[in-house]
N, C-alpha and C positions, 0 to 999 in steps of 0.2 A: 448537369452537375450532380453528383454523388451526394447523397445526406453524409454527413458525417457520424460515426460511430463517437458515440460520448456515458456517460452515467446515466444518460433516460432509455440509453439502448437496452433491449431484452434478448440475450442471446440463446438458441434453444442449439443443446449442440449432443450430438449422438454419439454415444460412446463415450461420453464426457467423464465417466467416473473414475474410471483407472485408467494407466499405460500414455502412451503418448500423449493422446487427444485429452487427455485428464492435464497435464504438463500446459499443455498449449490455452486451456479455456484457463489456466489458472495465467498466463503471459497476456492475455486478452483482458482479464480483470486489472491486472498491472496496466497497461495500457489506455484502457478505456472505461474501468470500475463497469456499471451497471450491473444490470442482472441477468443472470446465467442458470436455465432451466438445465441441468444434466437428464440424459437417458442410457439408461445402458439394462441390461438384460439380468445380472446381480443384483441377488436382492440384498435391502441395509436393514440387516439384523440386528438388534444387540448385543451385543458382546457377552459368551455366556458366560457363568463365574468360573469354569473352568480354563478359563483363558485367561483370565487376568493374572497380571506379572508375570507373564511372558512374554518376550521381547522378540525372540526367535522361533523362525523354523523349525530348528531343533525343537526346543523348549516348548512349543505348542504342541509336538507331536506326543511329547513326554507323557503332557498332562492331559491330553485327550487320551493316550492309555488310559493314564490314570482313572477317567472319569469314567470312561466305559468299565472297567474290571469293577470298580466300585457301585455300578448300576448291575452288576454278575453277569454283564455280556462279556464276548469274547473279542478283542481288540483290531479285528481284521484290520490288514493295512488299505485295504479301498476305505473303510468308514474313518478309519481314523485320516485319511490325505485329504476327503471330501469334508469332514468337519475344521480341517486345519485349511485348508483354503476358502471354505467360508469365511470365516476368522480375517484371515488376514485379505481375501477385498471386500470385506465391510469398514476394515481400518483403512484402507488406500480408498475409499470413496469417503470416508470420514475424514481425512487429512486432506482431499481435493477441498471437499466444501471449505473447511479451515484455512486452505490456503486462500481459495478465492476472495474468503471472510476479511482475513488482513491485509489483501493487496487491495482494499476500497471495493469491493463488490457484494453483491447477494446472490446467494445460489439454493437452487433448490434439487432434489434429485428424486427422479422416479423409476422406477424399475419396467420396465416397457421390452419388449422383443420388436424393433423397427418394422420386421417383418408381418406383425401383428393390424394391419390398417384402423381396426377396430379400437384396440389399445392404446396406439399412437393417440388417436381422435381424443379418446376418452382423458390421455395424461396429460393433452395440450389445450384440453377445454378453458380451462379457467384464465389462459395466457394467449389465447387465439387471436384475439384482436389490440394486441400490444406487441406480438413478437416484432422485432423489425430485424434479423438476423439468426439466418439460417448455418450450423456448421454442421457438416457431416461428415465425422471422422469413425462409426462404426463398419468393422471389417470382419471378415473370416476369412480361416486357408483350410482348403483342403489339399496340399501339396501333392500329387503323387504324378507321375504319367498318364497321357489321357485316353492309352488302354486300359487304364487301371481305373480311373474315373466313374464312379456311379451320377446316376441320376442325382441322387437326393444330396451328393455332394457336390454337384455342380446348382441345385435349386439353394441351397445353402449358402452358397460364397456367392451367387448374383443374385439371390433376394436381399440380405442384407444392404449391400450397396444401390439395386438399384430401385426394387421394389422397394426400402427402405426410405429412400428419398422420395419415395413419388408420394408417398403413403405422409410423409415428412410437411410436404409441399400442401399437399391436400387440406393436411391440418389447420396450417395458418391464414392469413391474409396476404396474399400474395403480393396485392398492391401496395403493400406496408411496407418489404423487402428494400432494406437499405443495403444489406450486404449477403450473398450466398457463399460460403467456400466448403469446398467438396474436398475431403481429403482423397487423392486418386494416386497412379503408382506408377513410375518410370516403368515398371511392367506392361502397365496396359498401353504403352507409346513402341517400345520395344522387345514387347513378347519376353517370357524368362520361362524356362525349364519349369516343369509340372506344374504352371499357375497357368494355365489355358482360360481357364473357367473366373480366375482372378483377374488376368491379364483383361479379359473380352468386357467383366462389368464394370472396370474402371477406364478402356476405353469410351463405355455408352456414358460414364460420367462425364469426360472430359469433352465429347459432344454435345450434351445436354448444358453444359455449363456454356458454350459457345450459343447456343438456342436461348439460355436465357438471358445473356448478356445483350443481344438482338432485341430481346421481348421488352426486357428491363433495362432501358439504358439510365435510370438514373440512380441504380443501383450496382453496387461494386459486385461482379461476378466472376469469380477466380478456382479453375482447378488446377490445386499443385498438384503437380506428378513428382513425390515425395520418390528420393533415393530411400534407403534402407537406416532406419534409424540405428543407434545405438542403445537399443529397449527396444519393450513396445513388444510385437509380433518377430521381431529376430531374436531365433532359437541362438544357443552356444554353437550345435550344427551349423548350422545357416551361417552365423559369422563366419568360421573357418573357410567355408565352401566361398563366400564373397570374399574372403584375404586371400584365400588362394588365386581367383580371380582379380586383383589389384582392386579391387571396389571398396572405396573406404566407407566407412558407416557415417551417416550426420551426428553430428554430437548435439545433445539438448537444445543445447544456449545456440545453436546455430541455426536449430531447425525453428524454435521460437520465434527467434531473431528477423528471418525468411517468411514466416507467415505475416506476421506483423508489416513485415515493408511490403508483402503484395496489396495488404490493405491498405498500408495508408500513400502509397504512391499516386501521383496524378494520373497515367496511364499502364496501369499493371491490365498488360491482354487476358480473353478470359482463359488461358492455359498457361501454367509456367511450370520449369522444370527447374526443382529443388535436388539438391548433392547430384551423386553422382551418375552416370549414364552404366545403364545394366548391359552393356551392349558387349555381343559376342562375336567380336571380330571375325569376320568372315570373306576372306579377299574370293571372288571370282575367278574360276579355272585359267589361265593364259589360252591362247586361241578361240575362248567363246566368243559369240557374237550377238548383240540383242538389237531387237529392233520399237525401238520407242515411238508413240505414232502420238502428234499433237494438232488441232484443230484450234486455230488462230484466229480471234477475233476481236472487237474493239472493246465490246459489251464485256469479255470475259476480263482486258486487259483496264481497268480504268487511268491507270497510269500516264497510255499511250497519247492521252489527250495534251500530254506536256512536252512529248515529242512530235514535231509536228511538223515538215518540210514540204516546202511549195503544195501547203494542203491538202496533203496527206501523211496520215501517222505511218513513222519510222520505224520498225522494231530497230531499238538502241544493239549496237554492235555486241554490248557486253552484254546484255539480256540474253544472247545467243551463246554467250559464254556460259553463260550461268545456268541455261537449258542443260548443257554439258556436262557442267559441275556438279551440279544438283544429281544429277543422274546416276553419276561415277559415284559418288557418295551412298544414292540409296543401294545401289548395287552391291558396295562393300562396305555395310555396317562396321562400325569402328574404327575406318581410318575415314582422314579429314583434309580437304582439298590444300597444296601446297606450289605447285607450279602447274602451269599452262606454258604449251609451249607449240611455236609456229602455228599463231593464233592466224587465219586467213578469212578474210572477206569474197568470198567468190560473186553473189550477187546479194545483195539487199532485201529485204524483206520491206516489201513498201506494202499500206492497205489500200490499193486502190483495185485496179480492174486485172492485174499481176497475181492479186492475192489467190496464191492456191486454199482447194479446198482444203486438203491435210497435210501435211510434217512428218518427217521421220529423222529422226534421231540415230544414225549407228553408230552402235559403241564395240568396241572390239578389243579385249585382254591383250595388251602386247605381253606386259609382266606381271609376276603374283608371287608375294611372297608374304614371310611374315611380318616386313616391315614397311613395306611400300607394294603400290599397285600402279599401273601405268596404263592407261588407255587411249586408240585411237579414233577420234567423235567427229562424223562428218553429218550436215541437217542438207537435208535436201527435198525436195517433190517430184512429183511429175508433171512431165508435160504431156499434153494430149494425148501424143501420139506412145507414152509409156518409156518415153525418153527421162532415166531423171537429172536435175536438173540439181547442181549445188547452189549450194548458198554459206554455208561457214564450214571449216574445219579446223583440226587442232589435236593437241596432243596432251591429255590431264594429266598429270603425280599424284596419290591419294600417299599418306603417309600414315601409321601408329601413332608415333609420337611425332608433333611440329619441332622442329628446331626452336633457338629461343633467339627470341629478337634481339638483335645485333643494335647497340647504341648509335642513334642517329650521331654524327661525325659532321659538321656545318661545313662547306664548300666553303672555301678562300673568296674573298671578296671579289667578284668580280669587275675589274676594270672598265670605267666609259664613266660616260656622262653621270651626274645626277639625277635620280629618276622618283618624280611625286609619285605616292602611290596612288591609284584609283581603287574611286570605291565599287565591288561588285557588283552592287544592284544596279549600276549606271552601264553595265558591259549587255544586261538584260530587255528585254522589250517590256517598256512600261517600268523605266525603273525608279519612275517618283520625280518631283517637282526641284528636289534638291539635284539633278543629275545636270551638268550643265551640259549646253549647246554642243551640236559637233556635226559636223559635216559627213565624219568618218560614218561608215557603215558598223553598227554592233556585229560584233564578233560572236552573239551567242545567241541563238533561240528559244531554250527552252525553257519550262513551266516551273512551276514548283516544286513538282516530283523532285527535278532534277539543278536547282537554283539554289547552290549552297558556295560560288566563290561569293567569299566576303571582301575579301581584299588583293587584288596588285600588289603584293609589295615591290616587288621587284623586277627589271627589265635590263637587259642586254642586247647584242646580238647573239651571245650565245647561251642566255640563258632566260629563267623566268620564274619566280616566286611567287605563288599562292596562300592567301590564310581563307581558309574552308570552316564550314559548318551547316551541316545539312540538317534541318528539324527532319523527323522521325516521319517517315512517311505510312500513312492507317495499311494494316494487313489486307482490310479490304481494296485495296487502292494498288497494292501490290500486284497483285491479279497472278497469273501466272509466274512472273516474278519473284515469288515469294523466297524470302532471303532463309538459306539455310546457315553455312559460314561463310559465304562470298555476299558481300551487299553489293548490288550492281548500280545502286541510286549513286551510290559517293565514290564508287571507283568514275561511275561516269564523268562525277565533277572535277576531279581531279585530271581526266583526261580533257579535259574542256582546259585544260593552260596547253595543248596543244592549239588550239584553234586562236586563241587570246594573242600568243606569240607570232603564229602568221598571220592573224589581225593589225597588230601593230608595226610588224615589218613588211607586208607587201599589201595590206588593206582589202586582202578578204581571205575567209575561209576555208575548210576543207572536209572530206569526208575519208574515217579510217580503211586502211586497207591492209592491213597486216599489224601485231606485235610478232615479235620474235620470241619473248620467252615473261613469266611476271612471275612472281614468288609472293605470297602473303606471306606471314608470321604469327601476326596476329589479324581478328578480323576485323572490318573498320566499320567505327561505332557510327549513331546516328546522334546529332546535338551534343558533339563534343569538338573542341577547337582541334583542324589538324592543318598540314602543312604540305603544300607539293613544291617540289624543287622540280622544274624541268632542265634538263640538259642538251644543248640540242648535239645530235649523232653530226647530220645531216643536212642542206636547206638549199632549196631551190626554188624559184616561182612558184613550179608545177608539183613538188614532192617535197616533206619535208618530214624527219626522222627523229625523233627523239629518246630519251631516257627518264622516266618519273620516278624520283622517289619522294613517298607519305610517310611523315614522319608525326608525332605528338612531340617534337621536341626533345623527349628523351632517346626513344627507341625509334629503330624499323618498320611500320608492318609494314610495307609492301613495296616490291622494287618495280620495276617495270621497264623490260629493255626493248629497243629497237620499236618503240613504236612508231606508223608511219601513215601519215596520211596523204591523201592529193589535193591540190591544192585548185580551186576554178574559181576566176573573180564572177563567174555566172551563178554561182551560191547566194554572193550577197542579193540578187532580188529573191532566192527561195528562199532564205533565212528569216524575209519577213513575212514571208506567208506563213505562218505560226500558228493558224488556226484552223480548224478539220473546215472541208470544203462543206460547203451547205448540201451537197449529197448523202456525202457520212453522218450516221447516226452510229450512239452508243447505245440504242435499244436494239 
């Protein structure tokens, strides 16, 4: 459990004196009052008498003439910009403390070079063994192309950030550390024009911040990968260049707003991404071909232990999709997965004695353009003899821009019987003392990963209602898995009202063999109420076809046609073999 951040907290925060990170340790004081060590590299001068009663730019530059002619020097415009910027961030690190002062906190500021290890040590002496929160918002750009790039301006932009922090860390008591947050940069996740050397040290942050989240778990550890503020290090340049780019800038009271909720939420991971994505669309030529290569294992997937048929783990159908997905997506930064279509199951990926040593993934450009991309993704291996062997294919949409979710529209009541709802956890193995008796066989096998019908509402012969909710499955649990904008955990549950329906109407199970086409709109959340309408296409003992739409009640996100499973009453004995055979191990 996380200490909570309160008035006895001491926060020591880099860069704290001016510009953004000045803004935010003063939302921090608002928030949680204590005390707030600033560091920043300016030093806090007094105000000379030739600066008083000047309010402005202008007007300071005035009267620094002034004071030079009057001392019989000569008024160069470097001496006179260098004493007028003095000036005015001695006053912006005098209005931080001030502000910190009236929002309920105490602040102290010293003038330190991060990069300094020595200095650091020396500024953080007297506060070593009380700090319990660490913020590190000091940055530098040396913007240019990285032929143009020196040494000393790439030692400059990744000592501050990383040598900075480490030097940071060194200082305190580590085991104190109630919260860490690393100011880091949607740069360093998706690379940006002449910030190479930026982009790479706020990657090591965003890693290091994941290492110490592991180390520290009962400390809050969060790197934002901050969009582009409105202030701060965005030139007037730089703005222009990101509008012309559709990149809107974070506004203050947003970016504050954003850091504040990653602290004090129950599960903020250790990386988030704040405004907007810097990403420079890039669709893939039409006719290229790549070949993806993945090594499949139980240890890498922790998930699979919740998929588990006649005792041995299944790779989930849509986990195959979502290899797919995921792919087509990194391949063309900037657009975002929108249809699948002639989703096929050729053979199964079971872990048993079947399981190939490797995977490959081909994906192949049918379309490219500047609004969509289309590709066709077949997984296959080999067999011995160099024969390969399929196992899923399909046909992705990457789109620009998504469509916008079309208003869920309720199906006309369907005709039949009156029908009690059942409660989900009773359709599950082991689903608690309140589940009553039944002779029937459960219709559902799996774990937690993937155990998020809540409710039956509704049943027909030609239809079936679900109310869903799937808690938030850990990243590390995710394993290969890992949700980019397709979640595969809760499309899964939502496909699980196929199996439910030929549970109730012919008394066992099935396994998928095709969708014909699915649409998202929007992506579907984890621990939020949603809703599946099944419709059935089709229905036979042996075969039975349906149509899903997931709805929140208001909107769309995701349609789902022709999907089709087969149906064998020989399922219901593997269904209850739900647990990895005592051969398999997850080491």
């Amino acid at each position: 459990m996380t200490a909570p951040l309160n008035d006895t907290s001491l926060f020591v925060v880099s860069g704290g004196g001016k510009g953004i990170t000045a803004r935010c340790a003063v939302a921090l004081a608002e928030r949680y009052h204590g005390h707030f060590v600033l560091l920043g590299r300016s030093q806090l001068q007094p105000e000379p008498a030739w600066a008083q009663g000047a309010t402005d730019e202008a007007a300071l530059k005035r009267q620094a003439m002034a004071a030079l002619l009057a001392e019989g020097q000569k008024p160069r415009p470097a001496d006179v910009n260098r004493a007028v910027r003095q000036v005015l961030s001695a006053r912006e690190i005098r209005r931080t403390l001030a502000d910190i002062s009236a929002a309920g906190g105490q602040a102290d500021y010293a003038s330190v070079d991060v990069r300094d290890a020595e200095a650091v040590r020396d500024a953080l002496a007297p506060y070593r063994d009380r700090v319990t929160a660490l913020v590190h918002g000091a940055g530098l750009l040396a913007d240019k192309l990285i032929a143009r790039k020196s040494a000393d301006d790439f030692e400059k932009v990744y000592g501050v950030k990383v040598d900075g922090f480490r030097h940071l860390l060194d200082a305190v008591d580590e085991s104190r550390l109630q919260a860490v947050v690393f100011f880091a940069s949607v740069a360093g996740f998706y690379g940006n024009v002449g910030q190479a050397d930026y982009a790479l040290a706020n990657s090591v942050l965003d890693r290091t911040a994941h290492l110490l989240a592991h180390r520290h778990p009962q400390a809050r550890v969060v790197a934002v990968d901050w969009g582009p503020w409105d202030g701060g290090m965005v030139t007037p340049t730089l703005k222009k260049m990101l509008a012309s780019r559709g990149v809107p800038l974070i506004p203050l009271h947003e970016g504050t707003a954003a850091l504040i909720a990653a602290l004090d939420a129950p599960q903020t991971p250790p990386q988030v991404l704040a405004g907007a994505e810097m990403v420079t669309p890039l669709a893939p030529p039409a006719g290229q071909t790549y070949h993806l290569h993945r090594r499949l294992t139980l240890a890498a997937n922790p998930y699979l232990r919740d998929h588990v048929i006649g005792g041995h783990a299944v790779l989930p159908t849509v986990c195959a999709a979502q290899w797919m997905i995921n792919a087509a997506e990194q391949l063309a930064p900037g657009y975002k997965f929108f249809r699948i279509d002639d989703y096929r199951v050729f053979k199964g990926i079971v872990f048993d004695e079947t399981l190939a040593e490797r995977y490959t993934l081909d994906l192949t450009v049918d379309e490219s353009s500047e609004e969509s991309c289309r590709m066709t993704a077949q997984v296959r291996s080999d067999l011995p003899n160099g024969t390969p062997r399929y196992h899923y294919g399909a046909k992705v949409t990457l789109l620009r821009a998504l469509p916008d979710a079309p208003p869920f529209a309720a199906p006309r009541s369907p005709e039949g019987a009156e029908f009690t709802p059942l409660a989900g956890a009773c359709l599950y193995p082991h689903g608690g003392d309140s589940c009553p008796p039944t002779d029937r066989p459960l219709p559902l096998f799996h774990g937690p990963a993937f155990r998020g019908v809540e409710e039956v509402l509704a049943f027909t012969p030609r239809a079936l209602k679900l109310r869903c909710r799937l808690p938030e499955v850990p990243r590390a649990a995710q394993g290969q898995a890992a949700i980019q904008t397709f979640n595969p955990f809760i499309t899964d549950v939502t496909l699980q009202s196929l199996l439910i329906w030929a549970n109730l109407t012919y008394g066992y199970g099935g396994l998928p063999l095709r969708i014909a086409g699915a649409e998202q709109y929007r992506p579907l959340p984890f621990d939020q109420e949603l809703f599946a309408e099944m419709a059935v296409v089709s229905a036979a003992p042996q075969r039975l076809v349906a149509d899903v739409t997931v709805h929140d009640g208001r909107v769309v996100l995701t349609r789902i046609y022709g999907a089709e499973i087969t149906l064998s009453q020989r399922l219901n004995e593997l269904f209850t073999r739900h647990h990895l055979a005592e051969e398999q191990s997850y080491d």
